[in-house]
C-alpha angles and dihedrals in degrees: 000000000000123000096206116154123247125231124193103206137184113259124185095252105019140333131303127206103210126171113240097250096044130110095206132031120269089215135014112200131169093243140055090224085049091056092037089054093056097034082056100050090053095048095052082043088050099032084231122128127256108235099194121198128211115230082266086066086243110132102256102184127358115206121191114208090176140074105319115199109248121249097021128252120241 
């Protein structure tokens, strides 16, 4: 199983979920909560983390569905 990391970025017409290392987007969906859904689903499959964008292409909220250190850093 890979533990890429999933982006939702901003498309023209919608929101791609697309793994860090990829070229092209895995998904393409009309809305931002479409693409974070999935996004979501393949990062608990693959133990990774969602990196969500706002429509500025800033990341907005980071959420971690691996092996967290314990206690945190920072």
């Amino acid at each position: 199983m890979s533990s890429k990391n999933q982006h939702v970025v901003p498309r023209p017409k919608g929101w791609a979920v697309k793994a860090e290392t990829n070229q092209r987007a895995t998904s393409v969906h009309r809305t931002q909560r479409e693409a974070i859904d999935v996004a979501r689903k393949m990062a608990v499959n693959s133990g990774s983390e969602v990196i969500i964008h706002g429509r500025d292409g800033r990341i907005r909220e980071r959420n971690s569905y691996g092996n967290d250190p314990f206690p945190p850093r920072g």
